[in-house]
LOBA-415739 format. One record per residue (C-alpha): x, y, z; residue number from 1; residue in three letters. Coordinates in Angstrom, 3 decimals. Example, Ala and Ser with C-alpha at 12.3 -4.5 7.8 and 13.67 -1.06 7.14 Angstrom:
2
<r><east>12.300</east><north>-4.500</north><up>7.800</up><nr>1</nr><rest>Ala</rest></r>
<r><east>13.670</east><north>-1.060</north><up>7.140</up><nr>2</nr><rest>Ser</rest></r>
***
This chain:
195
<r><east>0.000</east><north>0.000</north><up>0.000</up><nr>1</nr><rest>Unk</rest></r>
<r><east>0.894</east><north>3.514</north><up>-1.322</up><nr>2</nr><rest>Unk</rest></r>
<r><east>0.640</east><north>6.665</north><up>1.000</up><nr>3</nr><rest>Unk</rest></r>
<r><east>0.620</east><north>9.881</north><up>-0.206</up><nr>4</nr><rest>Unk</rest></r>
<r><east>1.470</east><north>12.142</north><up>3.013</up><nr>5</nr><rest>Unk</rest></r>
<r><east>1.276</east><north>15.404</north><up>2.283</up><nr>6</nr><rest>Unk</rest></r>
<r><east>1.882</east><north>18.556</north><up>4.770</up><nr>7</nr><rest>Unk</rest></r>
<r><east>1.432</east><north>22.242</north><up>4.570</up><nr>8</nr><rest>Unk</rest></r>
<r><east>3.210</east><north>24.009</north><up>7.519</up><nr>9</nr><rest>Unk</rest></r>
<r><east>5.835</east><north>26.402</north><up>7.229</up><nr>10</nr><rest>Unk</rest></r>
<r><east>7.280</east><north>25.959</north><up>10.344</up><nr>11</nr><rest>Unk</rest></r>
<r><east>10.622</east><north>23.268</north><up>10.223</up><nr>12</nr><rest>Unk</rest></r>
<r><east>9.305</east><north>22.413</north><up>13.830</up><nr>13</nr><rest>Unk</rest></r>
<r><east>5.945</east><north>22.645</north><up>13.426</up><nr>14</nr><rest>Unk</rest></r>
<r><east>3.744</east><north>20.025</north><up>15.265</up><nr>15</nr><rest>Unk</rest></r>
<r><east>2.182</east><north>19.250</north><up>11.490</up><nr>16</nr><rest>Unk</rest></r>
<r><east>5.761</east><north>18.191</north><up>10.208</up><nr>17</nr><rest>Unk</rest></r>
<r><east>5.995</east><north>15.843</north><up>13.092</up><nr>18</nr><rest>Unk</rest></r>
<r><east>2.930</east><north>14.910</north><up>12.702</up><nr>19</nr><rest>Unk</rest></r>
<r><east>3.331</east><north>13.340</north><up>8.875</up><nr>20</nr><rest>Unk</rest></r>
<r><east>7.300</east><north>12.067</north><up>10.337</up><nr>21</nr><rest>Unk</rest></r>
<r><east>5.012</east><north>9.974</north><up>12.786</up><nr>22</nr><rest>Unk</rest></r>
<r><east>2.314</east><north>9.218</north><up>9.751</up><nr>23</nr><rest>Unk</rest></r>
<r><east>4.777</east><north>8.094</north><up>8.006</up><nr>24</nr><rest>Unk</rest></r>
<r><east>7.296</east><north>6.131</north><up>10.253</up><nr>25</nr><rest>Unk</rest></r>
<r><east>4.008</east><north>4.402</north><up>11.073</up><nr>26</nr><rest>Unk</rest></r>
<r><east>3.497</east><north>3.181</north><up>7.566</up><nr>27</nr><rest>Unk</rest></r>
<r><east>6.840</east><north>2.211</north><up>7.177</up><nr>28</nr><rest>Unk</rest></r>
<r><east>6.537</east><north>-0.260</north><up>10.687</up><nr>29</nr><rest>Unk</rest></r>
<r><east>3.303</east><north>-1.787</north><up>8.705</up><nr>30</nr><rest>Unk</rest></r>
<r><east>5.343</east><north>-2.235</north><up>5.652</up><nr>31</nr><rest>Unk</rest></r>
<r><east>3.500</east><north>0.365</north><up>3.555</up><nr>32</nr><rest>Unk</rest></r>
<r><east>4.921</east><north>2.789</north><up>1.277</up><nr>33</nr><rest>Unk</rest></r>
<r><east>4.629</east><north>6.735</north><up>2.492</up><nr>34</nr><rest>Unk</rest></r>
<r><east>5.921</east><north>9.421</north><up>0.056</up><nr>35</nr><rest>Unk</rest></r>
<r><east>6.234</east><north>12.723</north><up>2.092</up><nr>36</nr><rest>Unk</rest></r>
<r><east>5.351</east><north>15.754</north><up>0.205</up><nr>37</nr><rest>Unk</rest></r>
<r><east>6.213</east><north>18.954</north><up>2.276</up><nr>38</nr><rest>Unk</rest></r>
<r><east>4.604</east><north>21.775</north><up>0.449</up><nr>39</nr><rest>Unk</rest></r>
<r><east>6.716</east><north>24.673</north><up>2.038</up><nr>40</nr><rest>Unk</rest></r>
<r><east>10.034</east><north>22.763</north><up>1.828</up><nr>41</nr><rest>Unk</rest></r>
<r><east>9.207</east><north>21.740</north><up>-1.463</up><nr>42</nr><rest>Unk</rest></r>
<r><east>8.551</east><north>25.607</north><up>-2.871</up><nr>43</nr><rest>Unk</rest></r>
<r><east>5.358</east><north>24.153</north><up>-4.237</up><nr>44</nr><rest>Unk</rest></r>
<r><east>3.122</east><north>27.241</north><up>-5.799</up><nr>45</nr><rest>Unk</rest></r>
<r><east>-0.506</east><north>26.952</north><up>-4.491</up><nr>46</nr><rest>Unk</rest></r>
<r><east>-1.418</east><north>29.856</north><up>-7.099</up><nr>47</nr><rest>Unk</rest></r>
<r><east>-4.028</east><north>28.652</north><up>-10.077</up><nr>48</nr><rest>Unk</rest></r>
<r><east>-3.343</east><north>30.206</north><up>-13.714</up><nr>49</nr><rest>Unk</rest></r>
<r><east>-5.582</east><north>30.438</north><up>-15.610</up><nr>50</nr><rest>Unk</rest></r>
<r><east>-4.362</east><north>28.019</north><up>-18.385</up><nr>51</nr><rest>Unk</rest></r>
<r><east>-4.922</east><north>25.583</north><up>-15.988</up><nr>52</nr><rest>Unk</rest></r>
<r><east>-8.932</east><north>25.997</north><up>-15.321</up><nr>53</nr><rest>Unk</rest></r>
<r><east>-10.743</east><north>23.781</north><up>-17.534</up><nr>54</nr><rest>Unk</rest></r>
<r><east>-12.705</east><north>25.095</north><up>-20.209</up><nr>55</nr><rest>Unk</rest></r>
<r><east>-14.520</east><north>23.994</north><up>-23.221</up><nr>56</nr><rest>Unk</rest></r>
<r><east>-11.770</east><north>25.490</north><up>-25.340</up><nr>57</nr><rest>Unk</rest></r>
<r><east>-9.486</east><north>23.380</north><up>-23.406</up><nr>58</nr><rest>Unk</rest></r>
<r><east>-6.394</east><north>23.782</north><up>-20.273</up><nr>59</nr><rest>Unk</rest></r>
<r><east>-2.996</east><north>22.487</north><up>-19.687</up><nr>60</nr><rest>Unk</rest></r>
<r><east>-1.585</east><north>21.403</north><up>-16.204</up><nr>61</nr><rest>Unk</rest></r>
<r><east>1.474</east><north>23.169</north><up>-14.941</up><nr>62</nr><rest>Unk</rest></r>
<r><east>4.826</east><north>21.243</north><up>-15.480</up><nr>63</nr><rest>Unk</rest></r>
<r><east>5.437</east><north>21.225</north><up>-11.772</up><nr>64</nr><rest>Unk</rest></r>
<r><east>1.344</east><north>19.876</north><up>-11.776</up><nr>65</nr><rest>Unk</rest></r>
<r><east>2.176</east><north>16.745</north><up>-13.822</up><nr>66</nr><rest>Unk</rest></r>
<r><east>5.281</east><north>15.930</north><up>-12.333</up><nr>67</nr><rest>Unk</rest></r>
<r><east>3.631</east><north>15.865</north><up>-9.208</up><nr>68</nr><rest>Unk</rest></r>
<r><east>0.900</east><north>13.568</north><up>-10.256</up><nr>69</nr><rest>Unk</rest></r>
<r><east>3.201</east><north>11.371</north><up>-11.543</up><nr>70</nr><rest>Unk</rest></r>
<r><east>4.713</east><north>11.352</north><up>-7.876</up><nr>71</nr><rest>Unk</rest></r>
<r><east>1.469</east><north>10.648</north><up>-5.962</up><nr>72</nr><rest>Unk</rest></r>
<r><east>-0.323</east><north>8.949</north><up>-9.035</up><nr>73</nr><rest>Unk</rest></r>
<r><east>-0.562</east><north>5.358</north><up>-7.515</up><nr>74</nr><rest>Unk</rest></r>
<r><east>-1.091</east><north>6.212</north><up>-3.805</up><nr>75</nr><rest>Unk</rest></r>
<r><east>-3.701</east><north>4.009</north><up>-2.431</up><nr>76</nr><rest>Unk</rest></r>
<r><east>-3.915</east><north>6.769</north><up>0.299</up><nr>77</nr><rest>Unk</rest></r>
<r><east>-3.877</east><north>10.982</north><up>0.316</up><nr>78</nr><rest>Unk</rest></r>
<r><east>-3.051</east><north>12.037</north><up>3.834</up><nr>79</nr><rest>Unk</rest></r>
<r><east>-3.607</east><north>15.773</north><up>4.216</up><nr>80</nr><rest>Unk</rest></r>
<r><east>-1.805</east><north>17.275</north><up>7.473</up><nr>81</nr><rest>Unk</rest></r>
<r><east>-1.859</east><north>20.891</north><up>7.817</up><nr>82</nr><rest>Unk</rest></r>
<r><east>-2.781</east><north>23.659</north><up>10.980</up><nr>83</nr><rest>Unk</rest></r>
<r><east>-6.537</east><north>25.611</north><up>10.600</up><nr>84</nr><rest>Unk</rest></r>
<r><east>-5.476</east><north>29.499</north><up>10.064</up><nr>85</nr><rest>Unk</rest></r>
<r><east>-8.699</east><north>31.462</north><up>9.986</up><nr>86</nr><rest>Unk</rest></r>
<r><east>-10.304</east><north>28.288</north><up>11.159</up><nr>87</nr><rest>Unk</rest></r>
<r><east>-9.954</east><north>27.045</north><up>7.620</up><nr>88</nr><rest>Unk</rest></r>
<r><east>-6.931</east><north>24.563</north><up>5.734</up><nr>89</nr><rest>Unk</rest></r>
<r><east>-4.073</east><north>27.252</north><up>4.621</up><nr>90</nr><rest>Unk</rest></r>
<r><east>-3.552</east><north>28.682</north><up>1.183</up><nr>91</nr><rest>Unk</rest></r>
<r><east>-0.449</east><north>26.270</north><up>0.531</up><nr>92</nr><rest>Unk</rest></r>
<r><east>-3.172</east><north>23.074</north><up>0.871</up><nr>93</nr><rest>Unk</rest></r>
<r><east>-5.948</east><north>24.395</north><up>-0.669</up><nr>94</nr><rest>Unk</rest></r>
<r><east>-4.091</east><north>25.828</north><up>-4.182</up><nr>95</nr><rest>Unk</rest></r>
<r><east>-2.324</east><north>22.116</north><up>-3.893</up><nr>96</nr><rest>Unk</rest></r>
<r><east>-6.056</east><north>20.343</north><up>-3.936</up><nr>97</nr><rest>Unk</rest></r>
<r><east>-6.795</east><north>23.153</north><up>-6.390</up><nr>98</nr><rest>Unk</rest></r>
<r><east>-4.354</east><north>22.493</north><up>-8.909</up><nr>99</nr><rest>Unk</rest></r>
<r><east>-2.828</east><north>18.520</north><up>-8.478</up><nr>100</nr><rest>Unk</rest></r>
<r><east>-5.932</east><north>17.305</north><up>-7.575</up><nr>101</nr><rest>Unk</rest></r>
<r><east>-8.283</east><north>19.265</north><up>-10.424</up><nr>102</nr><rest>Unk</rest></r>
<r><east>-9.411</east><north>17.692</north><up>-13.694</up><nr>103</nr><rest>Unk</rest></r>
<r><east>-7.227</east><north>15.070</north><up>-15.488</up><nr>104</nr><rest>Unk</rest></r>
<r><east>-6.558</east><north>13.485</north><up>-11.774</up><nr>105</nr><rest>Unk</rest></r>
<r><east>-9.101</east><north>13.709</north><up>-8.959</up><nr>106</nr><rest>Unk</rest></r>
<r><east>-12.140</east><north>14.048</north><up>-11.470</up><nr>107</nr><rest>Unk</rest></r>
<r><east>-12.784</east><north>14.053</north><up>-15.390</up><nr>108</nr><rest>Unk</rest></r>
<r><east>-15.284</east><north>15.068</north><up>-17.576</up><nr>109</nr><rest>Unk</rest></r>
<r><east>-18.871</east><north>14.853</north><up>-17.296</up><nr>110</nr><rest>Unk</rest></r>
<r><east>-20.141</east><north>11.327</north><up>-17.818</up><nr>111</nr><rest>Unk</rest></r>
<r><east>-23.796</east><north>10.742</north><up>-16.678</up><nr>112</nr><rest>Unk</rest></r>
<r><east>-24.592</east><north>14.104</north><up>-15.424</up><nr>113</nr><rest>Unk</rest></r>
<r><east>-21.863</east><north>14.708</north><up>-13.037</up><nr>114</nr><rest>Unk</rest></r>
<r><east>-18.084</east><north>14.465</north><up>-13.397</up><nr>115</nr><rest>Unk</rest></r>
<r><east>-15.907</east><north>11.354</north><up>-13.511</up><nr>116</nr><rest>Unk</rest></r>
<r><east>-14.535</east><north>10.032</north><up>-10.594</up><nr>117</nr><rest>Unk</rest></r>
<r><east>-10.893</east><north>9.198</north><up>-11.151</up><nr>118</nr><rest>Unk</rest></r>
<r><east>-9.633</east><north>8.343</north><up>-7.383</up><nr>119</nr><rest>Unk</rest></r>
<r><east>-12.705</east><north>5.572</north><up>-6.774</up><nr>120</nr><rest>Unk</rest></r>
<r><east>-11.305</east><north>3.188</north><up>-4.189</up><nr>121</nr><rest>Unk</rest></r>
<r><east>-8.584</east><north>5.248</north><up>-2.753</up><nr>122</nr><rest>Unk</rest></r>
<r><east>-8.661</east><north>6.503</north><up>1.100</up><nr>123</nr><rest>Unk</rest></r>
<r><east>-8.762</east><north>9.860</north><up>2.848</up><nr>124</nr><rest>Unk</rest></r>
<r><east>-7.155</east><north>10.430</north><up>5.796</up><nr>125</nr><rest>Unk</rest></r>
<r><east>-6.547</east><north>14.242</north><up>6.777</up><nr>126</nr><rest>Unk</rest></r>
<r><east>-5.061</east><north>15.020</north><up>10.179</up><nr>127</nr><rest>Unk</rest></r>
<r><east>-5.637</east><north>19.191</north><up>11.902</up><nr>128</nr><rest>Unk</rest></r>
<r><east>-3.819</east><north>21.160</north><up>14.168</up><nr>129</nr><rest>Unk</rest></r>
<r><east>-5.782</east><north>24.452</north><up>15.805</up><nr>130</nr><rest>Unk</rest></r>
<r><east>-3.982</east><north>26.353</north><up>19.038</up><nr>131</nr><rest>Unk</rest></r>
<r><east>-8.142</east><north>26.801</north><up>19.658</up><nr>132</nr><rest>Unk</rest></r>
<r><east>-9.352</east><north>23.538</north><up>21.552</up><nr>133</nr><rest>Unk</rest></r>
<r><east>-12.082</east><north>21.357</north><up>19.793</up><nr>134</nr><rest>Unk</rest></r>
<r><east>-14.967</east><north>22.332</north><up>21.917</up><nr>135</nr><rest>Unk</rest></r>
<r><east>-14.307</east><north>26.120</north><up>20.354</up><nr>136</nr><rest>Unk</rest></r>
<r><east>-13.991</east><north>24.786</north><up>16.750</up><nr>137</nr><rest>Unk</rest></r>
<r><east>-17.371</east><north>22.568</north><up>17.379</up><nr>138</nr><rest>Unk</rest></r>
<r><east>-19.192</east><north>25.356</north><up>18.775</up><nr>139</nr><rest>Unk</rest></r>
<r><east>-17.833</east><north>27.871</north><up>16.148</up><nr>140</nr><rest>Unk</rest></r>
<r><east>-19.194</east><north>25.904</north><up>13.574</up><nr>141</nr><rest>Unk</rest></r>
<r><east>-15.283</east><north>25.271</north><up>11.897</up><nr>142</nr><rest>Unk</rest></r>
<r><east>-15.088</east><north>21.839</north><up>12.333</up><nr>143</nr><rest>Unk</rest></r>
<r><east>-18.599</east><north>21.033</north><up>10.478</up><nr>144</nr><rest>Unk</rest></r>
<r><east>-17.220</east><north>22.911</north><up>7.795</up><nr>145</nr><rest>Unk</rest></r>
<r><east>-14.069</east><north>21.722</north><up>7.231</up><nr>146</nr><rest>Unk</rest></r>
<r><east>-15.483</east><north>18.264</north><up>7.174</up><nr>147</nr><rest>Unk</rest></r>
<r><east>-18.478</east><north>19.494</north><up>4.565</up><nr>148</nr><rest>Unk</rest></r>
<r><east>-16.212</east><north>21.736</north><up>2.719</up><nr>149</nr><rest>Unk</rest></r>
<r><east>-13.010</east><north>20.351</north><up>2.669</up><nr>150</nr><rest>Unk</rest></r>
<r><east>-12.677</east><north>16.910</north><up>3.545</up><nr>151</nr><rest>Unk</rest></r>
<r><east>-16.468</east><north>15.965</north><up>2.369</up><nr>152</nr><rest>Unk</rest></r>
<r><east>-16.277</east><north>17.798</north><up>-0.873</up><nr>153</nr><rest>Unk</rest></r>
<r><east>-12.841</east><north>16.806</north><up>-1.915</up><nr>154</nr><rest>Unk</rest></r>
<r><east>-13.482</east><north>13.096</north><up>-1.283</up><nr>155</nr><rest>Unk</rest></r>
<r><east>-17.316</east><north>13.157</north><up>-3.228</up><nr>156</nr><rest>Unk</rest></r>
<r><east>-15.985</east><north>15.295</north><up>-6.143</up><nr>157</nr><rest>Unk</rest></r>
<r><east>-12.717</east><north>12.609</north><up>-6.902</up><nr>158</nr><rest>Unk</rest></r>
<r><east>-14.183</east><north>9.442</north><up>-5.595</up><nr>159</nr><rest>Unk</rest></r>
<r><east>-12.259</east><north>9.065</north><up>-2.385</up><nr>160</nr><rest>Unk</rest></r>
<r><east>-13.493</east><north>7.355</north><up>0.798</up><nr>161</nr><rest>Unk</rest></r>
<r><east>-12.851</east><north>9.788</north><up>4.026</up><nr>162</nr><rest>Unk</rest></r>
<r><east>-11.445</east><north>7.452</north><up>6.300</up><nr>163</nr><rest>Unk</rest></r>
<r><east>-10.709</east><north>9.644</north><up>9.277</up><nr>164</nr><rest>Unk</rest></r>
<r><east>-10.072</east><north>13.091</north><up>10.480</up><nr>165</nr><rest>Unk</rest></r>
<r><east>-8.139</east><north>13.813</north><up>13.425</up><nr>166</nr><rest>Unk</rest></r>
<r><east>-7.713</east><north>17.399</north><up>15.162</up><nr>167</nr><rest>Unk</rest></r>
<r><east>-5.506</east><north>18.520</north><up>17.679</up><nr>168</nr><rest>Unk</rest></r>
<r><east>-6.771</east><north>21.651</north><up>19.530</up><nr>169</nr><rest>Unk</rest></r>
<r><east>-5.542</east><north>23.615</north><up>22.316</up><nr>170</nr><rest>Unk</rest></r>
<r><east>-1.880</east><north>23.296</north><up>20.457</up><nr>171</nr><rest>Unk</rest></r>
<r><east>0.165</east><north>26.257</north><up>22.319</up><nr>172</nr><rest>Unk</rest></r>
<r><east>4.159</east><north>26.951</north><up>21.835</up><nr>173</nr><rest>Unk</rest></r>
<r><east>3.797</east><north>25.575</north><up>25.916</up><nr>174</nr><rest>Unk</rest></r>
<r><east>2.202</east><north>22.680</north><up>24.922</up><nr>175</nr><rest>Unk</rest></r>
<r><east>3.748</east><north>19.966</north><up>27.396</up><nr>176</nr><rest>Unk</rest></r>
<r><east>5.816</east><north>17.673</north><up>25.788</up><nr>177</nr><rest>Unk</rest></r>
<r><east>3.955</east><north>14.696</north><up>26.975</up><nr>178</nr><rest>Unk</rest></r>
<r><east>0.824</east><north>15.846</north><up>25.442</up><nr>179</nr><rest>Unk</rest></r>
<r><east>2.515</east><north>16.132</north><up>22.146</up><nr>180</nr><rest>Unk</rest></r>
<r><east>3.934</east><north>12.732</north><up>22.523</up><nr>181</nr><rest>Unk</rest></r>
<r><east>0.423</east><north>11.449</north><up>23.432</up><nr>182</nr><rest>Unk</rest></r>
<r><east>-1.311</east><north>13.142</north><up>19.983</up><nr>183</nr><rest>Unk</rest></r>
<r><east>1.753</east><north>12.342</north><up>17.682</up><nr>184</nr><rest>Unk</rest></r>
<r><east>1.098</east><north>8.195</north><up>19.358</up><nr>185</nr><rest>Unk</rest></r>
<r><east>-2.377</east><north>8.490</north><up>18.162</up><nr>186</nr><rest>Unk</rest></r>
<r><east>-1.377</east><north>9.323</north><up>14.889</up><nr>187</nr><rest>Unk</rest></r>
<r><east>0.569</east><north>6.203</north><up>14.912</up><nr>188</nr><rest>Unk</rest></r>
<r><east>-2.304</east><north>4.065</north><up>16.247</up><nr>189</nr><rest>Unk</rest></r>
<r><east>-4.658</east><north>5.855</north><up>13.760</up><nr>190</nr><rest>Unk</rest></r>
<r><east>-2.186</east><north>4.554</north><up>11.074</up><nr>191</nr><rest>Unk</rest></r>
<r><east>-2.725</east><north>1.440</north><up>12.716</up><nr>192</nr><rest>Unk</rest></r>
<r><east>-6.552</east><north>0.621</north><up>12.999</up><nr>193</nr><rest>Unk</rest></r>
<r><east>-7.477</east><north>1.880</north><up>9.642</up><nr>194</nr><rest>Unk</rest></r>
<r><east>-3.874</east><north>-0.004</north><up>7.273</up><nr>195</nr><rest>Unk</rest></r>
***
């Protein structure tokens, strides 16, 4: 099995970089495969041209767009790690699921009234990071959203089956280091139960 771990946190130290180390160390023990895909250390551009927005006349992918769906093109699993910023996924993630995962990958054209689904059988698994703690995000309405929005949409509009999302809230620069221990362990055991 193919993992396709990929992380949008500019920080080199950032809880969310540890977090896909631990995703992916994880795999590795079950003797999956886990390509890492760091957005910021990569230099990957989030921005959309607009060559690349289908139209009837036609659109071409970026270079760096096709080369990267050649990297993550057989992953059996997308794993989408990242902090909420404005209680929503950052810019780097969402112009990455803009343009990698647009049509000619996640979804074709229209066959039988909606678009194809080219990712049918493949797993979601996205994994969230807030320094607000989860009772805020429920009661804010933020974590209803990303699920609809985000995770939901992503996963209905290429085929994929949302297997899990797992938030971290409350995550402070005093965070104990037990506590960070504890959340990067259930990464691991989420890793676990659902590979």
């Amino acid at each position: 099995m193919q993992h396709a771990v990929i992380v949008a946190h500019p920080g080199d130290h950032s809880l969310s970089l540890a977090i896909a180390h631990a995703y992916v160390e994880a795999a590795h023990d079950r003797g999956h495969e886990a390509i890492l895909r760091d957005l910021y250390r990569l230099n990957f551009d989030p921005c959309l041209r607009d060559e690349e927005i289908p139209r009837p006349s036609g659109f071409r992918p970026g270079e760096d767009v096709v080369a990267e769906r050649e990297i993550i093109g057989k992953a059996d699993a997308f794993v989408l790690i990242y902090p909420f910023w404005f209680n929503a996924p950052p810019a780097m993630l969402k112009g990455y699921v803009e343009r990698v995962f647009g049509m000619g990958f996640g979804y074709g054209p229209i066959e039988g009234g909606r678009n194809a689904q080219l990712l049918l059988g493949r797993k979601l698994v996205s994994i969230s990071t807030s320094g607000a703690p989860m009772e805020w995000i429920r009661k804010e309405g933020t974590w209803a959203a990303v699920r609809n929005l985000f995770d939901g949409h992503l996963a209905d509009v290429c085929g994929l089956t949302v297997v899990d999302h797992l938030h971290f809230g409350g995550v402070l620069p005093d965070t104990p280091p037990a506590t960070v221990a504890g959340w990067l362990e259930q990464v691991k055991q989420l890793v676990s139960r659902t590979f």
